[in-house]
N, C-alpha and C positions, 0 to 999 in steps of 0.2 A: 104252351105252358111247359117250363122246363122242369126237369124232376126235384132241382132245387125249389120251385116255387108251391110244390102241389101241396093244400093247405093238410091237416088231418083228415085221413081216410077212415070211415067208419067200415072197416073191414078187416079181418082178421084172418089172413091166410090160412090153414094147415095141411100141412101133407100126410100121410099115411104111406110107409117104407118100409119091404123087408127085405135083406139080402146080406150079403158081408158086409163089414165095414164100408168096404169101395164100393160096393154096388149101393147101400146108404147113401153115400155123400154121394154119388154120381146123380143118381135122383133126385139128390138136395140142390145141386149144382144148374142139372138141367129143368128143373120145374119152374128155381126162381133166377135164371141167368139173367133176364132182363134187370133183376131186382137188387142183384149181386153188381152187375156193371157198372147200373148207378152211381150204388154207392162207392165203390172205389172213385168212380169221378167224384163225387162230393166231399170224402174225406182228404178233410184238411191235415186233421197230423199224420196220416199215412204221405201223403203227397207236398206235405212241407218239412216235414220232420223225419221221418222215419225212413223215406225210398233215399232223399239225399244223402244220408248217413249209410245206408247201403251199397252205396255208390262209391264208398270210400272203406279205405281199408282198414280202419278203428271199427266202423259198423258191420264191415262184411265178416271179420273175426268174433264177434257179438255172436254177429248172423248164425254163420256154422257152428258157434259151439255147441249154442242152444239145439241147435236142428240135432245133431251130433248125442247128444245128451236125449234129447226126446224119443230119437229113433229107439237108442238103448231100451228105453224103459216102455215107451207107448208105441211100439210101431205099427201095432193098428190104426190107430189115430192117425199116423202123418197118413198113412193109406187112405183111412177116409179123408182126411184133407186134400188129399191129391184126386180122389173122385168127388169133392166138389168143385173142382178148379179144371179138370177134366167136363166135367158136365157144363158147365158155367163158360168152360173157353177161355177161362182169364188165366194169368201166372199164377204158380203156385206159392214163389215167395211173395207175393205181394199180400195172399193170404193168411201165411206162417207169420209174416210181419205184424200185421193185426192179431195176431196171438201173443205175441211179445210186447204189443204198446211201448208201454215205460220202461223195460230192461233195454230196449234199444237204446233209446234216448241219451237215458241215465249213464248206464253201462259204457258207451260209446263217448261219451260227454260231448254230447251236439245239446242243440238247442234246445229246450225247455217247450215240451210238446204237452198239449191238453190232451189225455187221455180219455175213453168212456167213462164218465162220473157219474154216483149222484147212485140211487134206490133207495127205499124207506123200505122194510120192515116188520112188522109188530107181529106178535104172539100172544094169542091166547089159550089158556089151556083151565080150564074149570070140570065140574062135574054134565053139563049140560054144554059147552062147547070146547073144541081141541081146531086153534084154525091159524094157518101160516099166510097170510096176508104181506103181498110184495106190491112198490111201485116201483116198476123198470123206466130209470132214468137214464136218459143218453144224449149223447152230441146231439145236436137239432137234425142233421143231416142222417142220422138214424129214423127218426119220424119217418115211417110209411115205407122204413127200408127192414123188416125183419118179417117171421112168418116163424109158426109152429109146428115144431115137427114129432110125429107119433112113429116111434122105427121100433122092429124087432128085428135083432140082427144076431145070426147063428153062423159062426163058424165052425169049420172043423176039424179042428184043432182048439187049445188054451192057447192065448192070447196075451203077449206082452208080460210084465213083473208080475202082474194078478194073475194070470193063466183064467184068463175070460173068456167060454165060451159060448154064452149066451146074453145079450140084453133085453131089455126092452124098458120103453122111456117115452117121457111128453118132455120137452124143454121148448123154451121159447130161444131163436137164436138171430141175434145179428145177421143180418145179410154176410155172405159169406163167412161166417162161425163157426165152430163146432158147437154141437149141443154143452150144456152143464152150464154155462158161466151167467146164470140168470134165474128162471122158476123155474123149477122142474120136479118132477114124481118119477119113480119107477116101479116094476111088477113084484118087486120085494114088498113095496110099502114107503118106501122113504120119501118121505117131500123133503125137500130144501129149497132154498132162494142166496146169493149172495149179493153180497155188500161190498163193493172197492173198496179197498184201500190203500192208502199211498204212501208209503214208506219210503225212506228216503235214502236207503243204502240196498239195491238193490245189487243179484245176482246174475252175471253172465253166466252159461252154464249147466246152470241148476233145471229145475222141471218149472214154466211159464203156470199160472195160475190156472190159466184157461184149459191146459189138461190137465192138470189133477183135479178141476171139477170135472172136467169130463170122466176122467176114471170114476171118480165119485158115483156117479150113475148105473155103475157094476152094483156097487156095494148091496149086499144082503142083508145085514146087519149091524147096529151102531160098530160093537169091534172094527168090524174089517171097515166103517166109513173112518172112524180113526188112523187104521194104518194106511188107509187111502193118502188123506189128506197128511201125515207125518211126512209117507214118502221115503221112507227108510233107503239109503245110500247114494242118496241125491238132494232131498229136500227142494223147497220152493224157492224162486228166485224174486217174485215177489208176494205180494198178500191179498187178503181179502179176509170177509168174515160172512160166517156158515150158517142159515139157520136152519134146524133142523131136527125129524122126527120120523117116528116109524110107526104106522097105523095102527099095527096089530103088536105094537112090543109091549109086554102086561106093566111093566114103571108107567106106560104113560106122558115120558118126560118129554120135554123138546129142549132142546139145548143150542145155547147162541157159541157158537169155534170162532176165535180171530186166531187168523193164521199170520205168522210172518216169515217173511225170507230167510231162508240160515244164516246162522252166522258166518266172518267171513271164512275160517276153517272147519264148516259145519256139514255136516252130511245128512239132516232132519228138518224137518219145516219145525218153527216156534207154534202151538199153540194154547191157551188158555182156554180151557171147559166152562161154560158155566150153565147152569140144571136150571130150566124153566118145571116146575115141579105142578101138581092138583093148584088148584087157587091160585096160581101164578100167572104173568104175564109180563114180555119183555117187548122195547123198543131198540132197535138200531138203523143205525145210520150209516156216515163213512170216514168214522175215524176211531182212531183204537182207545176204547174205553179202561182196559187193564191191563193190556200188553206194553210192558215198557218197549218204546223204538222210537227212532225219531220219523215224523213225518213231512211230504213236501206238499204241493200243492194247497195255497192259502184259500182258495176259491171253494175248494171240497170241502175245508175244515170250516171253514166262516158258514156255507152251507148246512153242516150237518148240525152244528151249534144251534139254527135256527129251528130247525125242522124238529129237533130233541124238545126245543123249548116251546114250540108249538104243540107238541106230544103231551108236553106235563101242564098245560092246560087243559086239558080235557082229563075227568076222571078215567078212571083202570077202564079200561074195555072191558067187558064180557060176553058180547056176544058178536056175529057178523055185522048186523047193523051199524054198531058202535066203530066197528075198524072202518066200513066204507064210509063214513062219515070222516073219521081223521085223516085217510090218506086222501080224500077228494078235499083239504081243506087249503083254501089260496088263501091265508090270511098274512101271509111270511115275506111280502115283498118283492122281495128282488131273490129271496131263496123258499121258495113254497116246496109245501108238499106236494101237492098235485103242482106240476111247473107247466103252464101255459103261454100268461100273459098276451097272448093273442100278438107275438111277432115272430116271423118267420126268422130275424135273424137273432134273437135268440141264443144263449151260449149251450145249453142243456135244456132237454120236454122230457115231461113223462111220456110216453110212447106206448104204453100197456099196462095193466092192473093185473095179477090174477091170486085170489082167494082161494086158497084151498082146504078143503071142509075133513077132515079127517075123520070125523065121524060119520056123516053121512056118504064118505069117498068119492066128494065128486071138486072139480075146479069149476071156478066160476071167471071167465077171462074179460078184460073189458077194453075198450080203444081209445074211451074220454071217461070222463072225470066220475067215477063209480056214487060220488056221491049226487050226483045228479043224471044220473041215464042207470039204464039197467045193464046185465051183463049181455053181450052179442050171444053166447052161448054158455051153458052148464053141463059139460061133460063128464062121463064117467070114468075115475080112476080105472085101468084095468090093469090089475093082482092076479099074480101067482094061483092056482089052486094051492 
């Protein structure tokens, strides 16, 4: 059985990490290297779209500038990236490329490459529940290629534009990934989850989505997760949208961020705030609800349309129950919330669930369909004294 054929796996990796940055990603590299090799075999727009264009001198200009720009601002990160690729045995740009996805592409003007697509979601926020509820959506070729990682990582020194030096963090990460660009908590408090998005005037350059969530994962408090995500004298090269909360902050609020790429003389990522307040509750998807920008990929948006309007059949949520019931719901077709359909070839699966309970401080992770299995595990947030 080849790695492309193996059906879903009822199993949930995680690792537990502490060290620098590199010593992080080295452990990340060499715990799931089998699991990282894979997937570089199986990914298609890495290995039809993105290495080709690499290969040429419109994408290899792409290539540097962004590397060139990141170092600047996150060089801990390309570190840890380079101790997962280091551990893992594989190139390092073939990693950094999977961080760029769509700026290559785009930027470059090669071929019209399918990106990682697709997540659902929802918030709730009441007097009796406070709960951030994600379905991590991806190429089918991700299915049974990602694993969770629990890291506390202490340098000695401040670290990069935020002068970081200490983390600690749960994310769930792509086979060779960095943490941030999916579910994740930190020891400040902060849960978020993100949402693709695909905008369609993208940035060579600029700082790649996928580390300014990863910085995200520093942040201590709303403020500084704002000036995370603005990105002040750089800005984002492309987008996504945030959702996002802090346990112990006394508002109580959670707020949904869609970020977009700067303008093209722009030095700040775009974003629009918007306050999931007591008695409230939001749903999102993967396209931008009130950020004016143009967007590309029709398969995302025909997608997200569906999955919104399977949303608004069901009354408000209010409690856990009610979310694993909406995101485990197949009734959308050809674009469900939960995406199964039981074919291996498949454009996009759900691949993971995970609920996080903010009142009671604990995640609840899952591998199939939440409204018909229970969780593999319910772990405990672990916070800051």
């Amino acid at each position: 059985m080849t790695a492309k054929n193996i059906p879903r796996r009822q199993a949930i990796p995680v690792l537990y990490t502490r060290g620098t940055n590199y010593d992080v990603g080295f452990d990340m590299g060499r715990t799931f290297a089998s699991i990282i090799k894979n997937f570089l075999q199986l990914c298609n727009p890495l290995n039809e779209s993105y290495l080709p264009l690499y290969n040429k001198d419109e994408g290899r200009k792409v290539y540097n500038e962004t590397l060139e720009s990141v170092k600047q601002s996150f060089p801990q990160y390309i570190r840890e990236l380079e101790g997962i690729a280091d551990g893992a045995q594989v190139e390092f740009h073939k990693l950094f490329l999977l961080h760029m996805d769509e700026i290559t592409a785009i930027c470059a003007k090669g071929p019209e490459a399918v990106a990682p697509v697709g997540c659902s979601s929802i918030i709730v926020n009441n007097e009796n529940s406070r709960i951030i509820a994600h379905t991590e959506d991806a190429l089918t070729a991700t299915l049974n290629h990602y694993y969770f990682v629990v890291a506390h990582i202490v340098n000695d020194t401040p670290q990069g534009k935020h002068q970081v030096k200490e983390e600690r963090f749960m994310s769930l990460c792509y086979a060779g990934h960095l943490p941030g660009y999916t579910m994740n908590y930190n020891h400040h408090g902060l849960v978020f989850t993100i949402n693709t998005l695909s905008a369609l005037h993208l940035r060579s350059g600029k700082t790649p989505r996928h580390f300014i969530t990863r910085a995200l994962l520093s942040a201590e408090n709303f403020d500084q997760a704002i000036k995370v995500l603005k990105d002040e004298g750089v800005g984002a090269g492309d987008g996504c949208s945030i959702n996002l909360s802090f346990i112990n902050d006394e508002s109580r609020k959670f707020y949904n961020i869609e970020m977009a790429p700067v303008l093209e003389d722009g030095k700040e990522s775009r974003l629009d705030i918007k306050e999931i307040c007591t008695g409230g509750h939001n749903c999102h998807a993967n396209r931008y609800e009130r950020l004016s920008t143009k967007e590309a990929n029709q398969w995302l948006l025909d997608s997200s349309e569906s999955r919104m309007n399977t949303f608004s059949n069901y009354s408000a949520p209010t409690c856990k129950d009610d979310v694993v019931q909406m995101l485990g719901d197949c009734s959308g077709g050809d674009y469900c919330v939960f995406n199964e359909n039981n074919s291996l070839d498949e454009l996009v699966k759900t691949i993971a669930i995970g609920v996080f309970d903010l009142n009671e401080k604990t995640v609840a992770l899952y591998s199939d369909n939440p409204s018909k299995t229970k969780p593999h595990c319910v772990l405990p947030m672990i916070l800051k004294d």
